[in-house]
C-alpha positions as CSV (number, residue, x, y, z in Angstrom):
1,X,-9.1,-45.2,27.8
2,X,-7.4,-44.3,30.8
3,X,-4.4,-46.6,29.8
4,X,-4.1,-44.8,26.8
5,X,-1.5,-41.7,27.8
6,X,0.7,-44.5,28.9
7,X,0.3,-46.3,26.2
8,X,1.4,-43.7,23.9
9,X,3.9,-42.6,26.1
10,X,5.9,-46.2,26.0
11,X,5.0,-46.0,21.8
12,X,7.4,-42.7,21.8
13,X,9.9,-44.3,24.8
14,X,10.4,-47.2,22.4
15,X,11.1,-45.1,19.6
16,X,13.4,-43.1,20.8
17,X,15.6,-46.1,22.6
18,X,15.6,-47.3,19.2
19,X,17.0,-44.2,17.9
20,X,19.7,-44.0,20.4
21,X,21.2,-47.8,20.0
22,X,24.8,-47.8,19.5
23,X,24.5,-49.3,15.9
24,X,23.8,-46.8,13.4
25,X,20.3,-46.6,13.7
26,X,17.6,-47.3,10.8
27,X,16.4,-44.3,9.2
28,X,12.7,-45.6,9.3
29,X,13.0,-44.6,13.2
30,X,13.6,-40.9,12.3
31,X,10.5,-41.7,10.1
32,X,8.3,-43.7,12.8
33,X,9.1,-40.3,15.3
34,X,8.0,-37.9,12.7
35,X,5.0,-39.7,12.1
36,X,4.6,-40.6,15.6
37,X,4.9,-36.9,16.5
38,X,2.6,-35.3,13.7
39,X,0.0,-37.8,14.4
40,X,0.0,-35.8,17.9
41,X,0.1,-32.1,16.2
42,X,-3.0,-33.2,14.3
43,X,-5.0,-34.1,17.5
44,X,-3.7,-31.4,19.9
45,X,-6.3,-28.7,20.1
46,X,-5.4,-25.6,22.2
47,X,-8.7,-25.4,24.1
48,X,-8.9,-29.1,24.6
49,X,-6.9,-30.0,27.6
50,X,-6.7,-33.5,27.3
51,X,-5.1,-33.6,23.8
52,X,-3.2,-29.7,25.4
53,X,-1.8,-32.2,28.1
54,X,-0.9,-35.1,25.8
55,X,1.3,-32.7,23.2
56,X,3.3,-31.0,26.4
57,X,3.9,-34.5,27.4
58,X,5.0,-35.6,24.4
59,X,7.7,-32.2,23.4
60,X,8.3,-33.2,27.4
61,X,9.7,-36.8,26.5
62,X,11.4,-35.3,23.6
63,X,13.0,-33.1,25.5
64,X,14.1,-35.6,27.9
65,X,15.2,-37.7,25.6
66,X,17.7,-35.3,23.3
67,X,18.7,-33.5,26.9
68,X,20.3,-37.2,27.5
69,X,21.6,-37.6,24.1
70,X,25.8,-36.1,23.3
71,X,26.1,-38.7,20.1
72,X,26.3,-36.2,17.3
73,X,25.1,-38.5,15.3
74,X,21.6,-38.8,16.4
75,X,21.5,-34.9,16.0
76,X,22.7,-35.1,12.5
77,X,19.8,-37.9,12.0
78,X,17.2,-35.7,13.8
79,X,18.4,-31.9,12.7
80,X,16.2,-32.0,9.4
81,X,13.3,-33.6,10.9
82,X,12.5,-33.2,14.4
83,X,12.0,-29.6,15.0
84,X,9.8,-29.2,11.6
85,X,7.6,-32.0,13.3
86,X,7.8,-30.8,16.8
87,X,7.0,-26.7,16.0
88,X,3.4,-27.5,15.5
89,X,3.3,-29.0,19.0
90,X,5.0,-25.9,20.6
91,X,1.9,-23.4,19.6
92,X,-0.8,-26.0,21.6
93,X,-0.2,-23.7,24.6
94,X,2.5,-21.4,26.4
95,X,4.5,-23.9,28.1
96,X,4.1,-26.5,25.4
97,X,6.0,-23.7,23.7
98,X,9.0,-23.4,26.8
99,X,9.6,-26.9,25.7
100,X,10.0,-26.5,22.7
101,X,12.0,-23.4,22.7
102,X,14.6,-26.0,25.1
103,X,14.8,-28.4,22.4
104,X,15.8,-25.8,20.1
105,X,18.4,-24.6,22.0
106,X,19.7,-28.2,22.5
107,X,20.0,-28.3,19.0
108,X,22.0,-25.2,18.5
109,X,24.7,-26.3,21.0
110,X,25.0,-29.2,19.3
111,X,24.8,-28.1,16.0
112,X,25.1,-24.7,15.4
113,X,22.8,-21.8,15.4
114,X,23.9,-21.8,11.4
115,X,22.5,-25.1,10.7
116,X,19.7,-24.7,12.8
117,X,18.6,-21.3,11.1
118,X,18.9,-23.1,7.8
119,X,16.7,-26.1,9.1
120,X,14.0,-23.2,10.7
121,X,13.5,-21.6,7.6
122,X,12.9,-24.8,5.6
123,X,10.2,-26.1,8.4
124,X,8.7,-22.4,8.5
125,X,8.6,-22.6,4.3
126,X,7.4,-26.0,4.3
127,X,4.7,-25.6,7.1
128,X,3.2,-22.8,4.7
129,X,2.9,-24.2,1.2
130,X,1.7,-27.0,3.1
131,X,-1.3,-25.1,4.8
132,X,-4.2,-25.5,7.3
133,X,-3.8,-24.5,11.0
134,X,-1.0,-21.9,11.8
135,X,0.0,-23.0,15.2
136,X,3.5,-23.5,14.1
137,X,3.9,-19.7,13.4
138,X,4.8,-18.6,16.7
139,X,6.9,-21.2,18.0
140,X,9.0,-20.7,14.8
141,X,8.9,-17.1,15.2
142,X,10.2,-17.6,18.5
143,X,12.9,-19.6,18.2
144,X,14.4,-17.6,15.3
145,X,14.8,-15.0,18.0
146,X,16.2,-17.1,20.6
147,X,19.0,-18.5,17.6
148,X,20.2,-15.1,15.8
149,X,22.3,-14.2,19.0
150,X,23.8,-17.4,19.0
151,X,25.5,-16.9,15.3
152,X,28.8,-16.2,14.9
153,X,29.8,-15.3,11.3
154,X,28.4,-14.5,7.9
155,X,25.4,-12.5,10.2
156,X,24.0,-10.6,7.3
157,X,23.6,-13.3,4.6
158,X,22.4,-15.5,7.1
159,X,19.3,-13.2,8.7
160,X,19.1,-11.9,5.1
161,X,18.2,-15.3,3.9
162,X,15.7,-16.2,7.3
163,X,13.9,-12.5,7.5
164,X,12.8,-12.8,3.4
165,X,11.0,-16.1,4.5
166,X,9.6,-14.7,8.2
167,X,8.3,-11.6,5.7
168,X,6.9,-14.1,3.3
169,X,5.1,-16.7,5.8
170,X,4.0,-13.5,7.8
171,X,2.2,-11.9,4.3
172,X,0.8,-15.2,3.4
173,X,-0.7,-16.3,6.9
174,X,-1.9,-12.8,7.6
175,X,-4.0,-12.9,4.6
176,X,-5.5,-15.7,5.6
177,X,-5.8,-16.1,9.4
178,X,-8.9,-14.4,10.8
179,X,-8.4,-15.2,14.6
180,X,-7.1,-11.5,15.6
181,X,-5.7,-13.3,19.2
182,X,-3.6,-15.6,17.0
183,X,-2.8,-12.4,14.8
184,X,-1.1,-10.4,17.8
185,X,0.9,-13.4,19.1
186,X,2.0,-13.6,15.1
187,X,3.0,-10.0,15.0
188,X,3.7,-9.8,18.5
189,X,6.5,-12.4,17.4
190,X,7.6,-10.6,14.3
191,X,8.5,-7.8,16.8
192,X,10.3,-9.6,19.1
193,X,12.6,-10.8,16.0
194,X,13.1,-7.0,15.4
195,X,14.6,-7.2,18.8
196,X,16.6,-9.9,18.4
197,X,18.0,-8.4,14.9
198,X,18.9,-5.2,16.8
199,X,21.0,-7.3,19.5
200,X,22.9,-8.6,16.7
201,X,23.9,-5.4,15.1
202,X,25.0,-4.5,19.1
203,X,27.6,-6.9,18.6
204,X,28.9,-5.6,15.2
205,X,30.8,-2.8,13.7
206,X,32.0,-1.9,10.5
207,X,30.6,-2.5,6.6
208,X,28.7,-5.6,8.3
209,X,27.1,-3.2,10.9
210,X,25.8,-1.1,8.3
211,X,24.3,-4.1,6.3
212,X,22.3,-5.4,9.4
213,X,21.3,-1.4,10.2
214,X,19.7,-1.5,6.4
215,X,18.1,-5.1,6.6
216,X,16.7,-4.1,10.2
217,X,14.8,-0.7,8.8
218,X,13.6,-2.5,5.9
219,X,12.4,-5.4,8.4
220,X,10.5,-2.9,10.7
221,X,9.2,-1.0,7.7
222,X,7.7,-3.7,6.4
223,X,6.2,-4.8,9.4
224,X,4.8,-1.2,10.2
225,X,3.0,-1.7,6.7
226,X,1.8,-5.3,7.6
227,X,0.3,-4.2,11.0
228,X,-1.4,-1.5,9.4
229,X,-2.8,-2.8,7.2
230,X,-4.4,-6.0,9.6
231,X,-5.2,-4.4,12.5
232,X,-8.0,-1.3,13.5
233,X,-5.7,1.7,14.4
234,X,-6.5,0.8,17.7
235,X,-5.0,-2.4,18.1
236,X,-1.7,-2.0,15.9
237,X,-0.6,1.4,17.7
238,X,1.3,-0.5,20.4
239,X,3.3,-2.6,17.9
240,X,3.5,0.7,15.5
241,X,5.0,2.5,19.4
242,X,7.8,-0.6,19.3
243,X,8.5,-0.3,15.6
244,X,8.9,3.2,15.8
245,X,11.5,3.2,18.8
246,X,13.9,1.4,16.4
247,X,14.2,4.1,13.8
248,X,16.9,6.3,15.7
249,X,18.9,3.3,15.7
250,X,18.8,2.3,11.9
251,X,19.1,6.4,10.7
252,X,15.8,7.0,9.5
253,X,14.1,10.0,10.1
254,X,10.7,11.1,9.5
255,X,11.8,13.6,6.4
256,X,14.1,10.5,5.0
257,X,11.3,8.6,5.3
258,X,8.1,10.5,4.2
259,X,10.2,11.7,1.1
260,X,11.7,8.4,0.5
261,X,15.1,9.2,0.7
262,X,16.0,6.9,3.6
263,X,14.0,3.7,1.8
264,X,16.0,4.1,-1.3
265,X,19.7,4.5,0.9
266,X,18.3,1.0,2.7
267,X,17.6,-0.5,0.3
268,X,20.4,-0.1,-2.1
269,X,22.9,-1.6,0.8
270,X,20.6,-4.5,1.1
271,X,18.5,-5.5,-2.3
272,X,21.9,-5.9,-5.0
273,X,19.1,-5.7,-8.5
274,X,16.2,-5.8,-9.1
275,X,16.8,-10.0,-9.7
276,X,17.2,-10.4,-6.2
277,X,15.1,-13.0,-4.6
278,X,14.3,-10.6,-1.3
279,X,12.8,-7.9,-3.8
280,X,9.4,-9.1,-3.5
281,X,9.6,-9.6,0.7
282,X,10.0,-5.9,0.8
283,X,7.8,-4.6,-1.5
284,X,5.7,-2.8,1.3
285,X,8.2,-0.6,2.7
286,X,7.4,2.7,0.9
287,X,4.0,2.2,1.8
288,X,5.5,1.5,5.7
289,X,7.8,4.2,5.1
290,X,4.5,6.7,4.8
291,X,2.6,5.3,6.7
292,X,5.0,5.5,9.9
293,X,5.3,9.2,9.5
294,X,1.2,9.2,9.2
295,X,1.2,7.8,12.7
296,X,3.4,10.2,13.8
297,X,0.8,12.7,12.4
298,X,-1.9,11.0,14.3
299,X,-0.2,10.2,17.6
300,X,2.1,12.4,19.5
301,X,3.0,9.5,21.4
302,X,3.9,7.5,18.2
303,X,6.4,11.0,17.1
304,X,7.7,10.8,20.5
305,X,8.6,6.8,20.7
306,X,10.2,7.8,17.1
307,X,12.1,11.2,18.3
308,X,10.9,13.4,16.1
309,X,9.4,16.8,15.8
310,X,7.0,16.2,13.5
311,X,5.6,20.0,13.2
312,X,9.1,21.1,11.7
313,X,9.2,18.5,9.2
314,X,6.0,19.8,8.0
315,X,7.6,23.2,7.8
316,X,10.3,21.6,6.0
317,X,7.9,20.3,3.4
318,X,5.7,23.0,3.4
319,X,9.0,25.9,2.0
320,X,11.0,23.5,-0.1
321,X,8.9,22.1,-3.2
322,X,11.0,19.5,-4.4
323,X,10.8,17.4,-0.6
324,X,7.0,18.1,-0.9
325,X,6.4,16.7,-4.7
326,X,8.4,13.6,-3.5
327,X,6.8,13.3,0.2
328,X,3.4,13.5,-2.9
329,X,4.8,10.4,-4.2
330,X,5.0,8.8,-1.0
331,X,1.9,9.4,0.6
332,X,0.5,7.7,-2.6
333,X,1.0,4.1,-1.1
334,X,-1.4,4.8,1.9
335,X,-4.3,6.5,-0.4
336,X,-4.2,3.7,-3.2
337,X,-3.9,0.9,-0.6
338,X,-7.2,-1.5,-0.4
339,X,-6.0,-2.8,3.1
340,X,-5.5,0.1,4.9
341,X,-8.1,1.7,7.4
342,X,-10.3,4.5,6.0
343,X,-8.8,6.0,9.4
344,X,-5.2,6.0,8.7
345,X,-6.5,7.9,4.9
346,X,-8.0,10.1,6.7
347,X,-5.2,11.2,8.4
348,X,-3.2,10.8,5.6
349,X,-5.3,13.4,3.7
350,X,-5.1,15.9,6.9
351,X,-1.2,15.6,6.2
352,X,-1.6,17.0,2.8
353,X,-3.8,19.2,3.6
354,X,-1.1,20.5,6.0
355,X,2.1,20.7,4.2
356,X,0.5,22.9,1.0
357,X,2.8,25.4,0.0
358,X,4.3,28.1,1.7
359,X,7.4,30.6,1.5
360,X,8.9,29.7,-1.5
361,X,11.4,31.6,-3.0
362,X,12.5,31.6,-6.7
363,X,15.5,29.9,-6.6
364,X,13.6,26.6,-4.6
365,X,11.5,26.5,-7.4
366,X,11.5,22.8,-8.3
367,X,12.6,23.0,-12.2
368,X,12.5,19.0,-13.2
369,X,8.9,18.6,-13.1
370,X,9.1,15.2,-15.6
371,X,10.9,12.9,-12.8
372,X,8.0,13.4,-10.4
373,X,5.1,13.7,-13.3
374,X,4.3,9.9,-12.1
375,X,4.1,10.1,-8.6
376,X,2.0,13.4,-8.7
377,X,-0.7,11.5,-11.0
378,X,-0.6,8.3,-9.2
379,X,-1.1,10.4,-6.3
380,X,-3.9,12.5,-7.6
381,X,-5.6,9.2,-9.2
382,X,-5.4,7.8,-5.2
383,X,-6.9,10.8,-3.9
384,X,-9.5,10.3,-6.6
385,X,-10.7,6.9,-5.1
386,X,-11.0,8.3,-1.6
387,X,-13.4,11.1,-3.1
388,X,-15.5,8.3,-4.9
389,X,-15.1,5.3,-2.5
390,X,-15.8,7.0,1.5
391,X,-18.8,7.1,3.4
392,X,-17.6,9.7,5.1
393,X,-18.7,13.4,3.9
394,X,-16.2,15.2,5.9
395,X,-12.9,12.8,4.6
396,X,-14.8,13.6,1.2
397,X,-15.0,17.5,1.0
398,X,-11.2,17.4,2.6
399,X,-9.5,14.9,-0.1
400,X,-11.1,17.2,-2.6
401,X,-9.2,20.1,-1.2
402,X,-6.2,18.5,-1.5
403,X,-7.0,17.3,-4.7
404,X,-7.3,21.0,-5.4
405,X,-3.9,21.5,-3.8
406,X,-1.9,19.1,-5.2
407,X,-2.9,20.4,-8.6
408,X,-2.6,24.1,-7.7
409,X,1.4,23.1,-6.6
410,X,1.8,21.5,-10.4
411,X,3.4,24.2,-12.7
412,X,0.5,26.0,-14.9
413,X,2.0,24.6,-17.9
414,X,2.2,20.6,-16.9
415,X,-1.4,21.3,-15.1
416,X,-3.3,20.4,-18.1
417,X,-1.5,17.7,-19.3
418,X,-2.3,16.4,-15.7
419,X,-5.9,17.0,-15.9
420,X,-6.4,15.9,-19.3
421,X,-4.5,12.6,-18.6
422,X,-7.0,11.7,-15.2
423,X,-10.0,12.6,-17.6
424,X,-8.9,9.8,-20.0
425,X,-8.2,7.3,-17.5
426,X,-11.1,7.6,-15.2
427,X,-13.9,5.0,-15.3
428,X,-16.1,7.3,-13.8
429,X,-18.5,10.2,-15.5
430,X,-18.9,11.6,-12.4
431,X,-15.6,11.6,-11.8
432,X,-14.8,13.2,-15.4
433,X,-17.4,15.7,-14.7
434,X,-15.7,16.9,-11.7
435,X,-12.1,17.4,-13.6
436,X,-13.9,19.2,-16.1
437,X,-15.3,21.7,-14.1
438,X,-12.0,22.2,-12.6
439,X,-10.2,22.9,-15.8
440,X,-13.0,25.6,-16.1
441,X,-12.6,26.6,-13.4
442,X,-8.6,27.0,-14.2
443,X,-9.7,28.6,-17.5
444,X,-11.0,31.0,-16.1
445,X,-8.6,32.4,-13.4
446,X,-6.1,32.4,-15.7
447,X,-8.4,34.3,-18.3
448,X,-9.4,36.9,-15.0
449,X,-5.2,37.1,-13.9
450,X,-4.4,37.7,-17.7
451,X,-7.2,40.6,-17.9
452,X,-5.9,42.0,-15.1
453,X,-2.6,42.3,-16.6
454,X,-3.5,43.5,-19.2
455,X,-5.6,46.4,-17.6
456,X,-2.8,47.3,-15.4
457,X,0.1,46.7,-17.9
458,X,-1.6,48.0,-21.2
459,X,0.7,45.3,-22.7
460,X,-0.6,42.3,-25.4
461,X,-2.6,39.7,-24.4
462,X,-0.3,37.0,-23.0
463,X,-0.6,33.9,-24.7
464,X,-1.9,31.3,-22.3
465,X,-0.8,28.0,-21.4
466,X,-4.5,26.5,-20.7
467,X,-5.9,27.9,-23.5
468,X,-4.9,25.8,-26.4
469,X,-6.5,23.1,-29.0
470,X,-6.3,20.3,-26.6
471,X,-9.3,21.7,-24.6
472,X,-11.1,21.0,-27.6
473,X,-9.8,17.4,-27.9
474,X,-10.6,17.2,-24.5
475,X,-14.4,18.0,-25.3
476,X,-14.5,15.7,-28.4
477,X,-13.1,12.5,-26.1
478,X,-16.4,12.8,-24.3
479,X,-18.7,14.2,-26.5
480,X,-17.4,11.7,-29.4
481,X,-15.2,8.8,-27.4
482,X,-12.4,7.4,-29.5
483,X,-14.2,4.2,-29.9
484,X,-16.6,6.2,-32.3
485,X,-20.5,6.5,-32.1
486,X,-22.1,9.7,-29.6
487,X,-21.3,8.7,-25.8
488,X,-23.7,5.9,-24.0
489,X,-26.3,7.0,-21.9
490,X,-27.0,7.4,-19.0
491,X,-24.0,6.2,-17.4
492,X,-22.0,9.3,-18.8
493,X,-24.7,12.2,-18.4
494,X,-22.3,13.7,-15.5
495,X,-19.5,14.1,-18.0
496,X,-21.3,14.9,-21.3
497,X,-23.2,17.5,-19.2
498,X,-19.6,19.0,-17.9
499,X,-18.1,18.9,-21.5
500,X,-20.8,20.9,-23.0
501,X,-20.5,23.3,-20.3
502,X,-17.0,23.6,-21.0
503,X,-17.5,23.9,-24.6
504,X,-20.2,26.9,-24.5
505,X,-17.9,28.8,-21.9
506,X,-14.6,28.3,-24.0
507,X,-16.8,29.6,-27.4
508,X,-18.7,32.6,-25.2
509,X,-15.0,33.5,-23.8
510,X,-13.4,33.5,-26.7
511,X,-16.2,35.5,-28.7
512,X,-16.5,38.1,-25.9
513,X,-12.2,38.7,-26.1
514,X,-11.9,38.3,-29.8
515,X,-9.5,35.9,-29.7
516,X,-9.2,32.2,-30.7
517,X,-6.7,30.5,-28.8
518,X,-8.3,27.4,-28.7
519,X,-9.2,27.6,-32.6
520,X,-12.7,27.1,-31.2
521,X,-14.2,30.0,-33.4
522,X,-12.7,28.8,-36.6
523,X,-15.0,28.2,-38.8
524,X,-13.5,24.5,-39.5
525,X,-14.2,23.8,-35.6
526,X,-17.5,24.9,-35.8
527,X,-18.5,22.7,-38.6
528,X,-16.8,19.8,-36.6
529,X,-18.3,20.4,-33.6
530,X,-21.8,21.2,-35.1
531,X,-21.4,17.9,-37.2
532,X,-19.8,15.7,-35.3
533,X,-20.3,16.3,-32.2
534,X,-23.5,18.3,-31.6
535,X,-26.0,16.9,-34.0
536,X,-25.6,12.9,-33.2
537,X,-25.4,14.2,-29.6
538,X,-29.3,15.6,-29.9
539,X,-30.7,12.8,-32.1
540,X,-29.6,10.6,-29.4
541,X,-31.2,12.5,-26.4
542,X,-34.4,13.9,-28.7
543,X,-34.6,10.3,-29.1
544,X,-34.3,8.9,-25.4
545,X,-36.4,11.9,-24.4
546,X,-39.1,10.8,-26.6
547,X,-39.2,7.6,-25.6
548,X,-39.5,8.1,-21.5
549,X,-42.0,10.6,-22.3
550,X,-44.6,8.1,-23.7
551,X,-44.0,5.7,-20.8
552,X,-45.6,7.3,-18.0
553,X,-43.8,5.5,-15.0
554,X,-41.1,6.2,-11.9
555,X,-38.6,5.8,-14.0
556,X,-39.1,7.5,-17.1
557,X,-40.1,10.3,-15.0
558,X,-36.3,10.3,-13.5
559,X,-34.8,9.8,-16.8
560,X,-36.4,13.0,-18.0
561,X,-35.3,14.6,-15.1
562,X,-31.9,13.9,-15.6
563,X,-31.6,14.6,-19.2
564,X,-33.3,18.4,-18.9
565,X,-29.9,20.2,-18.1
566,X,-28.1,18.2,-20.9
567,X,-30.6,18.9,-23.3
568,X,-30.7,22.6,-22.2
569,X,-27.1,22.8,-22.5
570,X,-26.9,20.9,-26.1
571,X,-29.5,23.4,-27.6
572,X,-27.3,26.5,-26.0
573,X,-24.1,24.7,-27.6
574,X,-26.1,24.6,-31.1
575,X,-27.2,27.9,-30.8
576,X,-24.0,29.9,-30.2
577,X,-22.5,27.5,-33.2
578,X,-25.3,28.3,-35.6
579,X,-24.8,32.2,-35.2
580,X,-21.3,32.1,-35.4
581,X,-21.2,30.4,-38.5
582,X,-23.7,32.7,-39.9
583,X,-20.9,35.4,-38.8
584,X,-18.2,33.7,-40.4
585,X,-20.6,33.6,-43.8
């Protein structure tokens, strides 16, 4: 065995003296190296330092062996095979990785740092469809930052074209790679190419200047999204410090970015339509885009490496409501996330929570409330998972006040459109029953203001923007879904409990005021609600009631419990219906 280092050593030799023979050599000696050197990759183990010691011997003869070499033929020969088969040697250990950045450069004096770039991105694209160990990842990484100074034309097409595959490897390896250590050299890499970007763009001027500027925030936006999302808030703050540093440079500020001005400017210069291959390699930078200015939020240090004064964008937000709604639309693609830390929500909820409303004066009232309808509900609906999802009671009783906020900063007349529109799309009674009581709750502080009014102004009862029919088609889609038949039980007590309560407060209101804005004393809506509603809603829970109370066990017992306050409530609901249609007789 002790021959055998030797022996493998004069295998390679003879291979490459075969390759550099002045005939035109045989293209099965490109082949026999490739295999020859792969065979290696798939015994070199990093902690092993036999097989560590046989690849930096090997990359070492390599290296010797093109160092010697001025043909440019043998280059042409080797340019499409040899560094694809020698990157997975370079991440066995740092210096096997030295060597293998030299041969790299080798190839880019002789051949170009255009052709090489092209040659790069194929090995880095064929690497990952190919799978299993990612030890290629950060030699490849590497050298695309050692050859984007080296180019010398067409600069934005051509990092353009290797950044949307660096972007896509990165997503795809990150998903699956579970070594952090391996992660932060990844990342640690990915950085470093934001480096070698920004030297570039050093060396430019003009329209091309501006291209690489765009592509560069995009880049580092994306990556702030990617290290957020794979790393504890601990570990990614020093790359998020790094990535932060660049914005200056590339024009984004932390109002462009949290209101998503500056990721639209970007991205127009660099995406051409929505058809364009790169669309998908960026489709994390609004989420990065938030989620930088969260960090500033969370680290003064993070606001400082970023230059930015952080407390007067939040007065910025706070007195103009049309940069607020859209910094709502934003801040939508941290809450909704899956992969983001519960930590970086949380402060993403304190941010709300800090930029409600202020000063605002008539004329900043933000008139086009359709445009930003969508990113208010998304939002809302996010804000709706932390409630439901966190373990923590604090991050819950906060992201329900700025639930509360975001809807008290929606114009009164758009407010129940909102509400009603969450209560059709949530999956969750308890949920439901929560938005229920809220447009109550909004009920009645309008009904209070509007008595008020009327006390002081001795006017006519304002007609009300909450108080409409649709609260009664709100009732009816949970006491009688749209799919027919009376609601399932019990995995919708929470809301059918809420929506009678609504119901008997909207019939008591409006029998106490003597109005009917609702229609809900009408004598047609009574018979609906009594017949339709009401009646196969209590032979439904006489019935279950019944049941659990001849089964004397844990859990009938806890059935019964739960059902008291509905069936309280139903027979209330009945009650008021039955006298009022004896009034209307």
């Amino acid at each position: 065995m002790a021959d055998q280092p030797d022996q493998s050593s004069a295998v390679l030799q003879q291979i490459l003296t075969s390759l550099s023979q002045p005939a035109d050599p045989p293209q099965s000696s490109v082949s026999e190296l490739v295999d020859f050197l792969n065979s290696t990759s798939a015994q070199s183990v990093p902690d092993n330092e036999d097989s560590e010691a046989t690849a930096f011997r090997t990359l070492t003869q390599v290296h010797q062996f093109i160092s010697s070499q001025s043909d440019q033929a043998i280059f042409d020969q080797l340019l499409f095979e040899l560094p694809k088969a020698v990157s997975e040697l370079g991440g066995v250990s740092e210096r096997c990785l030295e060597v293998f950045e030299s041969i790299i450069d080798r190839f880019v004096s002789m051949c170009g740092a255009r052709d090489i770039l092209s040659v790069l991105g194929e090995a880095l694209a064929y690497l990952t469809m190919k799978g299993g160990d990612y030890g290629y990842v950060v030699p490849l990484f590497s050298v695309f930052s050692k050859v984007f100074p080296c180019l010398k034309r067409r600069h934005f097409e051509q990092v353009k074209e290797a950044t949307g595959i660096i972007l896509k490897v990165l997503k795809t390896v990150s998903l699956e790679l579970e070594d952090e250590a391996e992660l932060q050299k990844m990342f640690d890499r990915a950085v470093g190419i934001a480096n070698s970007i920004h030297a570039v763009c050093l060396k430019l001027e003009g329209g091309v200047y501006e291209k690489l500027c765009a592509l560069l925030g995009l880049y580092v936006l994306e990556i702030m999204a990617l290290v957020s999302m794979n790393f504890e808030v601990l570990s990614s703050q020093p790359f998020v410090l790094q990535l932060s540093s660049f914005f200056p440079f590339c024009g984004l500020s932390y109002l462009g970015l949290i209101t998503g001005s500056n990721v639209d400017k970007i991205s127009r210069i660099v995406i051409r339509d929505d058809e364009d291959l790169h669309v998908d390699c960026f489709s994390d930078v609004k989420c990065g885009a938030s989620v930088s200015v969260i960090w500033g939020h969370a680290s003064n240090e993070v606001a400082t490496a970023a230059d930015e004064d952080l407390t007067a964008v939040k007065v910025e937000l706070q007195n103009n409501q049309t940069k607020r709604w859209q910094a709502f639309g934003m801040l939508k693609h941290i809450l909704a996330s899956v992969n983001l830390p519960w930590e970086l929500k949380k402060h993403a909820i304190d941010f709300l929570l800090s930029i409600r409303g202020g000063n605002i004066s008539p004329c900043d009232k933000h008139s086009d409330f359709s445009s930003d309808m969508a990113g208010l509900f998304a939002l809302l609906q996010a804000v709706q998972m932390v409630i439901m999802y966190t373990s923590d009671t604090e991050l819950r009783k906060n992201a329900f006040n700025a639930f509360k906020s975001i809807l008290a900063d929606i114009p009164t007349s758009h407010r129940f459109d909102i509400l009603k529109a969450l209560i059709t799309k949530s999956d969750s009674s308890s949920m439901s029953a929560i938005l229920l009581d809220i447009v109550k709750g909004e009920m009645h502080k309008e009904r209070m203001g509007n008595d008020e009014a009327l006390q002081e102004e001795n006017n006519t009862y304002p007609r009300s923007s909450l108080w409409t029919a649709s609260v009664l088609e709100l009732v009816e889609s949970i006491l009688r879904p749209p799919k027919g038949g009376p609601p399932s039980f019990p995995e919708h007590t929470d809301s059918v409990l809420a929506a009678l309560n609504l119901y008997r407060y909207v019939l008591i209101a409006e029998s106490r005021g003597k109005t009917n804005y609702t229609g809900v004393v009408s004598r047609s809506n009574l018979q609906k609600a009594y017949n339709e509603w009401l009646l196969p809603l209590r032979t439904l829970v006489t019935g279950i009631v019944a049941k659990n109370k001849n089964e004397n066990n844990e859990l009938a017992g806890d059935t019964l419990c739960t059902f008291n306050p509905v069936e309280l409530v139903l027979y209330r609901c009945i009650e008021l219906v039955e006298e009022k249609l004896k009034e209307s007789t």
